[in-house]
VOLUMSE-773375 format. One record per residue (C-alpha): x, y negated, z negated. Coordinates in nm, 2 decimals. Last residue first. Example, Ala and Ser with C-alpha at 12.3 -4.5 7.8 and 13.67 -1.06 7.14 Angstrom:
2
ZANU       c1       c2       c3
ZANU     1.37     0.11    -0.71
ZANU     1.23     0.45    -0.78
END
This chain:
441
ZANU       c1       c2       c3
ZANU    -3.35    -2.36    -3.34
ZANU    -3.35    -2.26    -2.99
ZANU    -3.30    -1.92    -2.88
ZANU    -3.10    -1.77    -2.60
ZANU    -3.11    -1.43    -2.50
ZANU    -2.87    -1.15    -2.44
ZANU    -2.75    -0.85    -2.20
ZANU    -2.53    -0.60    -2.37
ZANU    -2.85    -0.37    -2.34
ZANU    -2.90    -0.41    -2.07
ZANU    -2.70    -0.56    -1.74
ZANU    -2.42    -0.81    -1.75
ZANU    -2.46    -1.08    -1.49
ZANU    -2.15    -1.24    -1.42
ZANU    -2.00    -0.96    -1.20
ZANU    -2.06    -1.00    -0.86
ZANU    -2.03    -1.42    -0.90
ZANU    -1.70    -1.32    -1.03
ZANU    -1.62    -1.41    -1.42
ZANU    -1.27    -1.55    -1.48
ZANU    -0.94    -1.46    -1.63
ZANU    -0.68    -1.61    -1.89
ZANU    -0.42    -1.45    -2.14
ZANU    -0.29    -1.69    -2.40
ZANU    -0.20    -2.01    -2.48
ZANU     0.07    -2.09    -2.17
ZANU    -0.20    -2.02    -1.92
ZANU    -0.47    -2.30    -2.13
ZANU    -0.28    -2.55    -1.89
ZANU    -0.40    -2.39    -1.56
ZANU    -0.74    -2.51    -1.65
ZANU    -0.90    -2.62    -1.32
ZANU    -0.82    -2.34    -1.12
ZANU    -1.03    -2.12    -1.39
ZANU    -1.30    -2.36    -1.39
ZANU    -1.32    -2.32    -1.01
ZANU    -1.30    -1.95    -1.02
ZANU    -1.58    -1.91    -1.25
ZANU    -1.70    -1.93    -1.60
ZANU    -1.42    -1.90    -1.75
ZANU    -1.27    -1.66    -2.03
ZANU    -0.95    -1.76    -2.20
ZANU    -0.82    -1.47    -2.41
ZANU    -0.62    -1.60    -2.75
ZANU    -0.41    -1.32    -2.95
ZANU    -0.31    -1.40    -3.30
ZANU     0.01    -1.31    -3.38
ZANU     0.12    -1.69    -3.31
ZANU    -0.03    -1.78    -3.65
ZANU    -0.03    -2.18    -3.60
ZANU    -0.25    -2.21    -3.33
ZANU    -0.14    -2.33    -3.02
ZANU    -0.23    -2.76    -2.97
ZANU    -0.51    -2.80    -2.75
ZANU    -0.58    -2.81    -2.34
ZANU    -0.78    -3.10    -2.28
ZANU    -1.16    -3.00    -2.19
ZANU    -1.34    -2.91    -1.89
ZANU    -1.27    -2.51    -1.92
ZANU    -1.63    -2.37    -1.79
ZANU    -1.57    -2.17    -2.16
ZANU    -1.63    -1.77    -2.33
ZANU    -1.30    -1.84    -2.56
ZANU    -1.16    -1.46    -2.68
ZANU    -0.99    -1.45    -3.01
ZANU    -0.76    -1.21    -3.18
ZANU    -0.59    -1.01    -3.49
ZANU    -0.79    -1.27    -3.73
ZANU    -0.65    -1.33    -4.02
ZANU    -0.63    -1.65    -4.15
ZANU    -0.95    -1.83    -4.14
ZANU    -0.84    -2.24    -4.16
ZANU    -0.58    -2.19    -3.84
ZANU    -0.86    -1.98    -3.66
ZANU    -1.09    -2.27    -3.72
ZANU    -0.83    -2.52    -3.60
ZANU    -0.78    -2.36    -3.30
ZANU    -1.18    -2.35    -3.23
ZANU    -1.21    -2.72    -3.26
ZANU    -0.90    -2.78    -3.10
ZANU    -1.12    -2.64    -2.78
ZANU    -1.29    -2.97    -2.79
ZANU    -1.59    -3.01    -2.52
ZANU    -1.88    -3.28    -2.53
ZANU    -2.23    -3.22    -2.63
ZANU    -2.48    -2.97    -2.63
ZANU    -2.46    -2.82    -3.01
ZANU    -2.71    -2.56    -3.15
ZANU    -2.76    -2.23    -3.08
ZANU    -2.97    -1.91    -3.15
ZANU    -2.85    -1.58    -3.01
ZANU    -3.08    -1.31    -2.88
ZANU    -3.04    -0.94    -2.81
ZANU    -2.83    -0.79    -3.03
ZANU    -2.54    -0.55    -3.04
ZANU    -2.40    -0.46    -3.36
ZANU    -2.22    -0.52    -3.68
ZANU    -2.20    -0.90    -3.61
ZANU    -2.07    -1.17    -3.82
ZANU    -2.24    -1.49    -3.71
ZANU    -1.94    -1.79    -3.81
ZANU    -2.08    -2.09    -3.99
ZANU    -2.27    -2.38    -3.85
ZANU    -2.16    -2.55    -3.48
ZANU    -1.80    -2.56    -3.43
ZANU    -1.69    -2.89    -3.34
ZANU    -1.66    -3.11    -3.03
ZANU    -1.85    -2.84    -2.87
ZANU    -1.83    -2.49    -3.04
ZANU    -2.05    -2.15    -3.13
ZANU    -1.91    -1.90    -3.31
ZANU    -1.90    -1.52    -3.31
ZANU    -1.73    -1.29    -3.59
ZANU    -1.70    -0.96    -3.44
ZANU    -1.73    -0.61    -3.59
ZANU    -1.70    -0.27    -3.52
ZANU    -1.50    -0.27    -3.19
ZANU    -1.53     0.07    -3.05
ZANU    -1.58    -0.05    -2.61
ZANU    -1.94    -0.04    -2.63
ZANU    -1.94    -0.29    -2.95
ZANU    -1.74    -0.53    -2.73
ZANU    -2.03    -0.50    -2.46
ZANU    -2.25    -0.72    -2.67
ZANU    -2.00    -1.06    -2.74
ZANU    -1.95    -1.02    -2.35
ZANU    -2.36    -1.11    -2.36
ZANU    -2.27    -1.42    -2.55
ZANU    -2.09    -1.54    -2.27
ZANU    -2.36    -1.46    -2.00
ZANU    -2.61    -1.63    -2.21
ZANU    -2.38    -1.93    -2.24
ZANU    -2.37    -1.97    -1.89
ZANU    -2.74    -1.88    -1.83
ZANU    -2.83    -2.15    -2.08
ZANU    -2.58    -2.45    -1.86
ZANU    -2.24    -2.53    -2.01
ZANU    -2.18    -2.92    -1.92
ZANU    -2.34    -3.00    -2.21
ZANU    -2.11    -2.83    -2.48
ZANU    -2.23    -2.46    -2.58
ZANU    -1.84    -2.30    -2.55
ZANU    -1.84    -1.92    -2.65
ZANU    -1.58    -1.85    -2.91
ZANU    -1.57    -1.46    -3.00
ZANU    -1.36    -1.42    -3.38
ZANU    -1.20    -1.06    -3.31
ZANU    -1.06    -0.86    -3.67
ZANU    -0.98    -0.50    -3.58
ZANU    -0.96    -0.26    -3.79
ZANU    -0.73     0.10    -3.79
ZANU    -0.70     0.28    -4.07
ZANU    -0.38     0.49    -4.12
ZANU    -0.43     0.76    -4.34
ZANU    -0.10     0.90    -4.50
ZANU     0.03     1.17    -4.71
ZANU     0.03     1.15    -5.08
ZANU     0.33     1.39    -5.23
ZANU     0.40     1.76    -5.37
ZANU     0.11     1.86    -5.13
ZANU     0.37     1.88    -4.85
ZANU     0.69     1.71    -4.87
ZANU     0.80     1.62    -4.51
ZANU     0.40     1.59    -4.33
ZANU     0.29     1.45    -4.66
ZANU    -0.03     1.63    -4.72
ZANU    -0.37     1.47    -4.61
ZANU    -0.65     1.50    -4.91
ZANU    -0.41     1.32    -5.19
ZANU    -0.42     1.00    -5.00
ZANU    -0.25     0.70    -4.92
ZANU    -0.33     0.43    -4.71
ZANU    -0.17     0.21    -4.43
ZANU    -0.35     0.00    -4.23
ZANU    -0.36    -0.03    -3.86
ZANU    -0.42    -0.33    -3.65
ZANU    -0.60    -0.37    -3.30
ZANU    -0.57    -0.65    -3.15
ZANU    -0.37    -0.54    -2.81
ZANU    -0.59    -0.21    -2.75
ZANU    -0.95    -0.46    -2.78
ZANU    -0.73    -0.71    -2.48
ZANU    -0.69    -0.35    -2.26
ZANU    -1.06    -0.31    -2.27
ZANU    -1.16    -0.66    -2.22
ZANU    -0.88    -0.67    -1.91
ZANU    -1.08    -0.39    -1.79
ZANU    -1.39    -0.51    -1.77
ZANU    -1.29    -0.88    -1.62
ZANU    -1.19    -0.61    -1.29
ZANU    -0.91    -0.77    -1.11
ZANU    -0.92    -0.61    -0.77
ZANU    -0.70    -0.28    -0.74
ZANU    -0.33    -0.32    -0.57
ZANU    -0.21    -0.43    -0.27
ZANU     0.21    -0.38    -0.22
ZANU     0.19    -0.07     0.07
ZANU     0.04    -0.29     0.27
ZANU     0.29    -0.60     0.25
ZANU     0.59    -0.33     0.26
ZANU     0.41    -0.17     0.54
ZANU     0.36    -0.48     0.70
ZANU     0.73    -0.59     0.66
ZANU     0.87    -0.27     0.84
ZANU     0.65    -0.31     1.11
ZANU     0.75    -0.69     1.17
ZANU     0.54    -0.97     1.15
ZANU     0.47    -1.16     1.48
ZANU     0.08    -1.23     1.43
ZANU    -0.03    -0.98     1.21
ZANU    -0.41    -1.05     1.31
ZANU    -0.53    -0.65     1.35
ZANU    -0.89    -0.77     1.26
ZANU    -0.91    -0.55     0.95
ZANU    -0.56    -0.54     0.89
ZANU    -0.57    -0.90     0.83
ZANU    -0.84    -0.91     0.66
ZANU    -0.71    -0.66     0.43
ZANU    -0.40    -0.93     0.36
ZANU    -0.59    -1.18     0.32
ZANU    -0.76    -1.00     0.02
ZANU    -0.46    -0.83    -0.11
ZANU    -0.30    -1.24    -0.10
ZANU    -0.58    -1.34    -0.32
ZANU    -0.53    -1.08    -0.59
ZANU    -0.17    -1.12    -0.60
ZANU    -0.29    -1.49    -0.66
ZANU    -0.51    -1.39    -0.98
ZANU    -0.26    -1.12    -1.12
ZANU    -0.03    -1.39    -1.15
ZANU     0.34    -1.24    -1.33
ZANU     0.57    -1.54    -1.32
ZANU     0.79    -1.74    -1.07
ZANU     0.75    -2.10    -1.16
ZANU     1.13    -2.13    -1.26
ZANU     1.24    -1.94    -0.94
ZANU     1.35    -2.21    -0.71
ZANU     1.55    -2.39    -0.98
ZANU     1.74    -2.08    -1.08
ZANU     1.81    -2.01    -0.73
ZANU     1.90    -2.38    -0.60
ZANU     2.14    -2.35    -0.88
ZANU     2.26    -2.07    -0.80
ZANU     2.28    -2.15    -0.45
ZANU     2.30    -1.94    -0.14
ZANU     2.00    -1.97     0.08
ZANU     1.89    -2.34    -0.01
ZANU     2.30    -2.43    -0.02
ZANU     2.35    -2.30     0.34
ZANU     2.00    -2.51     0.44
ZANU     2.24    -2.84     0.30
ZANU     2.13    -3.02    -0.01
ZANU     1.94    -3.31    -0.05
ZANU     2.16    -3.54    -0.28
ZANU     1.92    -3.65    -0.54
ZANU     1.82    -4.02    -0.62
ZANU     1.55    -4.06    -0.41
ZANU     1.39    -3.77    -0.59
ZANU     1.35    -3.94    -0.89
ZANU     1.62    -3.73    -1.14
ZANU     1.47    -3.45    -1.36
ZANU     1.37    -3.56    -1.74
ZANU     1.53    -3.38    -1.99
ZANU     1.72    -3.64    -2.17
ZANU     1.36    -3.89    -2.20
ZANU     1.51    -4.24    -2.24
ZANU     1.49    -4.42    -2.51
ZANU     1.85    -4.58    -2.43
ZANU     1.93    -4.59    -2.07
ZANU     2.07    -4.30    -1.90
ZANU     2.39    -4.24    -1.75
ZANU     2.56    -4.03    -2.02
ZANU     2.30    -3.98    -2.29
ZANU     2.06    -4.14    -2.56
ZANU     2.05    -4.35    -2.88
ZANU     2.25    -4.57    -2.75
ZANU     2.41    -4.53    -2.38
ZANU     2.68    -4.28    -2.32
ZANU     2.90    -4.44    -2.08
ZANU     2.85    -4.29    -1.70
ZANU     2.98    -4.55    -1.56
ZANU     2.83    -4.90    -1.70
ZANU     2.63    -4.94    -1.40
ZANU     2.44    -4.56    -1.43
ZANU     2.61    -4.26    -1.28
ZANU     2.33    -4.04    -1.05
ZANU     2.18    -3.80    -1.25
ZANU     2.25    -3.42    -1.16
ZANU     2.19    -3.29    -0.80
ZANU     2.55    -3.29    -0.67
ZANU     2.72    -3.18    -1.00
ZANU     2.44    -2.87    -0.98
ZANU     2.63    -2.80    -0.62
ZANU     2.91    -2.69    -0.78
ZANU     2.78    -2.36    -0.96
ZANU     2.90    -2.21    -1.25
ZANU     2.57    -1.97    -1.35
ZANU     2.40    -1.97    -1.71
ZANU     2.16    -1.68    -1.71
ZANU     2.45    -1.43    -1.69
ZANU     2.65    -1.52    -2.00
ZANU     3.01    -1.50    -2.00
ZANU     3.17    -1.20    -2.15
ZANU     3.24    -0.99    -1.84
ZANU     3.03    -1.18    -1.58
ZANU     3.26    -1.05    -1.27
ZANU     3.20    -0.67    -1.40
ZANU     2.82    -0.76    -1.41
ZANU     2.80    -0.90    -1.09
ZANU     2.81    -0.60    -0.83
ZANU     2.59    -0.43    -1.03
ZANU     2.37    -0.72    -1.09
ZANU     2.38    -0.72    -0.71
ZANU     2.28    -0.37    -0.66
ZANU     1.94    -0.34    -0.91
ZANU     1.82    -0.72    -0.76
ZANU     1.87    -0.57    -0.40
ZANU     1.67    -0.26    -0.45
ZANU     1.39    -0.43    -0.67
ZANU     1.41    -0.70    -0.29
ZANU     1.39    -0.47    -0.04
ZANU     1.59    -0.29     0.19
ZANU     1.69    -0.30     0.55
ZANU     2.06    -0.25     0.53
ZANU     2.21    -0.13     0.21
ZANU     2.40     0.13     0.34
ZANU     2.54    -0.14     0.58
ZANU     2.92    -0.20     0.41
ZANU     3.08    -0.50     0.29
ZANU     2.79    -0.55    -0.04
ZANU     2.71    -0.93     0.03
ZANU     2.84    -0.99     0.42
ZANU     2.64    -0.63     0.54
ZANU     2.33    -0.70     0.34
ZANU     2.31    -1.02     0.51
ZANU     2.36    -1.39     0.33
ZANU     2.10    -1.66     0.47
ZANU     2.23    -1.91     0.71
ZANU     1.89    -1.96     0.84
ZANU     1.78    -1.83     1.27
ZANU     1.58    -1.59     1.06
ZANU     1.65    -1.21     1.07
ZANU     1.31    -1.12     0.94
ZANU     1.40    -0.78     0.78
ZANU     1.72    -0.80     0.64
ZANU     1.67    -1.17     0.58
ZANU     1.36    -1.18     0.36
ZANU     1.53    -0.94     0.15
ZANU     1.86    -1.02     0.11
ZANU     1.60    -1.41     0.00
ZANU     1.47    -1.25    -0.21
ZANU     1.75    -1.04    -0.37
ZANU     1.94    -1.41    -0.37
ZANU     1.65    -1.55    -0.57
ZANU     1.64    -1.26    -0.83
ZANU     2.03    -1.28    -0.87
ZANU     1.94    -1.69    -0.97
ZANU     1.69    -1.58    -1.18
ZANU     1.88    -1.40    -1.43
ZANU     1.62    -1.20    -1.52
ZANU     1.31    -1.11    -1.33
ZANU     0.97    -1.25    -1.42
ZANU     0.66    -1.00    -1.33
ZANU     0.56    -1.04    -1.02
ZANU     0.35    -1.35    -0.86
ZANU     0.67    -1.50    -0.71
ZANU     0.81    -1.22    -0.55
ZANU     0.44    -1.13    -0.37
ZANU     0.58    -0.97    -0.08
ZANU     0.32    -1.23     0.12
ZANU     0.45    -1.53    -0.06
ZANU     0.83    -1.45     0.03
ZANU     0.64    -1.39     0.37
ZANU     0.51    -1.76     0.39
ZANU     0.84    -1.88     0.22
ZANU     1.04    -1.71     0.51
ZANU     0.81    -1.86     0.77
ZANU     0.82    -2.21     0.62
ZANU     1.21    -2.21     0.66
ZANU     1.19    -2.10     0.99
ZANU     0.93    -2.31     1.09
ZANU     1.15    -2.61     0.93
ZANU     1.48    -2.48     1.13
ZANU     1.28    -2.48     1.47
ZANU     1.18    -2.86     1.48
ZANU     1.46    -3.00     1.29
ZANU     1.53    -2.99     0.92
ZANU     1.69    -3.28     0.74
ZANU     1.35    -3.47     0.66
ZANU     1.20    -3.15     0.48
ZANU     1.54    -3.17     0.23
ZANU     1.47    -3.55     0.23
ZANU     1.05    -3.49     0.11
ZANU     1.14    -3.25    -0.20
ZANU     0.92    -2.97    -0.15
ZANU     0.68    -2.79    -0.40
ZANU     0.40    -2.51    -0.26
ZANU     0.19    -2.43    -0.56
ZANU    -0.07    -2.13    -0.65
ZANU     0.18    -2.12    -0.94
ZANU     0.47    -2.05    -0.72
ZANU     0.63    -2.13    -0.39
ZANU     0.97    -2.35    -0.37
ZANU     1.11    -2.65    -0.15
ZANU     1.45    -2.83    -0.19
ZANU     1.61    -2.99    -0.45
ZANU     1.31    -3.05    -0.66
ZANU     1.17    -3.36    -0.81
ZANU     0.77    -3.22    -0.65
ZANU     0.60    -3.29    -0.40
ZANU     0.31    -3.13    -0.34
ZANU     0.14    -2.83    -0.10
ZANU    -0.10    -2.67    -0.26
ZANU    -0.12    -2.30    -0.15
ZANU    -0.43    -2.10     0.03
ZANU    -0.28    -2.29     0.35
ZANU     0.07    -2.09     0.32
ZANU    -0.15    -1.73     0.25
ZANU    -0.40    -1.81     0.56
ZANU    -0.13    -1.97     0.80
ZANU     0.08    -1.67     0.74
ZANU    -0.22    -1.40     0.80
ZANU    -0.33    -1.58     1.13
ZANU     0.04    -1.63     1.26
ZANU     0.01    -1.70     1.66
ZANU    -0.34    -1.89     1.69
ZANU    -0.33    -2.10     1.33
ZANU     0.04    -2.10     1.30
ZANU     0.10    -2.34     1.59
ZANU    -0.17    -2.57     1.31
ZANU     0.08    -2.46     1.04
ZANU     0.36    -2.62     1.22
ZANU     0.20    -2.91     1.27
ZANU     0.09    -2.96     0.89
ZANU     0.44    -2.94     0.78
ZANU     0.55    -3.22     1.02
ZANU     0.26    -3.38     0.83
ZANU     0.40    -3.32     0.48
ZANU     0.76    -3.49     0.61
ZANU     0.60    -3.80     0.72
ZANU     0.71    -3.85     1.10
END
């Protein structure tokens, strides 16, 4: 049977005994991906087909069930722990000590020799085991592991045995990309002892892992269903109170404003004989610091943007003046950036644009990289455009604001650019007076 639809019969069993692990599994992707094994992260479930093919019946639910509550505990969607490898086997102590899987996972017990450690989690278990490793490390460096198996996953020799090739490297044909993983027919699967154990499996595993305020958002909200309707399925205590005890407030667009105005702002330094120098008195100048921000707003007016869209993004211009910003330069963009920058002062009440046609956020990039200066810049967007180069001054701070969940799904490559949220349906429509009007020239 194809490996993705043995996947989908254990989620349908999942359906009427584990509610809340069906919900956070299915709210995933599954894909396949050139991958040893399988891995969570990114809103993504990756799995290499012949590691799914090795598994029997109970092994593969097993499996599934520790990623399901690896996904619940929110490891992937934390912020990134370093070296990965350690952060993958404190997972997976984790999972272990508390699920007891039929998996050869390591135990508490087997890792440190003694059970103080039993029934812990996984900040604990990270904390111990780069105690226990450091010594071992000594000068060598942590985030590069020894481990055997990577000579089983690596390219596969090519005829003329392992020669380096012309213009490129052991094994591979000339012009060929060096970094580029091996097809997955072509890897070894490893065994379940080396998915549990690996270094290499660890530091594979982990690579998406990565602070996801979005997702950790979505599992809070399974995860009060769940204790609404009392659907834990088979979850242990222990594990619902860490799962419980884990939720934190829904993202609020508000407050990631307020915290992006505290990243921008600058200070400037200036002298002046009517503050004393705090070590010398009146004998010398003591300082003022002034602090400015320069923020250059971006609100998309393309064709697929309807009015109330772009009202709604040039009513965030508005509530930036609530929050101390004294100025903001505003532009309009499609494929270009429609007539000079509006330099605001304060809040107004209609906005007049021009543009309606395609999308080109390297219209934007490129105006920042031709007006120096600017501490940040938030885009106000739906997201349907290519995701541009980064702007040459990597001080200045980019916010990617959509114009709904979908868009937001549907731009994952403006991540790596800056900091990126979306508008709920609850809170798109910004009341007076930051609320704003379109006018038509």
């Amino acid at each position: 049977m194809d490996p993705r639809a043995r996947m989908g019969q254990v989620l349908e069993r999942w359906f009427i005994t584990e509610p809340l692990l069906f919900a956070v599994f299915s709210d995933h992707r599954m894909l396949i991906e050139p991958i040893a094994t399988i891995r969570v992260g990114e809103g993504r479930i990756g799995y290499n087909p012949a590691f799914i093919d090795g598994l029997d019946a109970s092994q593969l639910d097993a499996v599934m069930r520790l990623e399901a509550v690896r996904i619940l505990l929110k490891h992937p969607y934390r912020r990134r722990q370093h070296p990965p490898h350690i952060s993958y086997q404190a997972s997976n102590l984790a999972l272990h000590e508390h699920l007891h899987l039929p998996l050869p996972l390591p135990s508490a017990f087997t890792t440190f020799g003694h059970h103080d450690y039993d029934q812990q989690f996984h900040e604990f278990y990270h904390a111990r085991l780069l105690e226990q490793a450091l010594p071992a490390w000594g000068a060598s460096a942590p985030d590069s592991p020894s481990d055997p198996l990577s000579d089983r996953l690596a390219d596969p020799p090519s005829e003329s045995g392992g020669q380096p090739q012309p213009g490129g490297q052991p094994g591979k044909a000339a012009g060929a990309d060096a970094d580029a993983p091996a097809p997955i027919a072509d890897r070894v699967p490893p065994s379940l002892t080396d998915y549990g154990r690996s270094p290499c499996i660890g530091e594979e595993n982990t690579r998406p892992w990565g602070e996801d305020e979005l997702m950790s958002e979505r599992i809070d909200e399974h995860v009060a269903d769940a204790e609404l309707r009392q659907s834990w399925g088979n979850l242990p205590g222990a594990i619902r109170q860490r799962v419980i005890a884990n939720r934190q407030p829904k993202l609020d667009y508000r407050a990631v404003l307020r915290q992006f105005r505290l990243s921008v702002l600058s200070t400037k330094r200036r002298l002046t004989r009517m503050k004393p120098s705090r070590r010398y008195g009146f004998l010398y100048q003591g300082s003022r610091y002034d602090f400015r921000t320069r923020l250059l707003v971006a609100v998309d007016v393309s064709g697929s943007m309807s009015d109330e869209d772009i009202a709604r993004g040039f009513s965030l211009i508005n509530r930036f003046f609530h929050y101390g910003i004294e100025r903001v330069d505003a532009i309009a963009f499609d494929t270009q950036v429609q007539g000079p920058a509006l330099t605001l002062k304060h809040a107004r009440r209609t906005f007049a644009i021009r543009g309606r046609g395609g999308t080109d956020f390297q219209a934007v990039i490129d105006y920042l990289d031709s007006h120096p200066g600017y501490d940040g810049a938030i885009i106000f967007t739906d997201g349907y455009a290519p995701t541009p180069k980064p702007p040459r001054d990597r001080r200045s701070r980019l916010l990617w604001i959509f114009i709904n969940e979908s868009a937001y799904h549907q731009a994952r490559g403006l991540k790596t650019l800056g900091t990126t949220l979306f508008l709920r349906p609850d809170s798109a429509r910004i009341r007076s007076p930051s609320s704003a009007r379109l006018s038509k020239p």
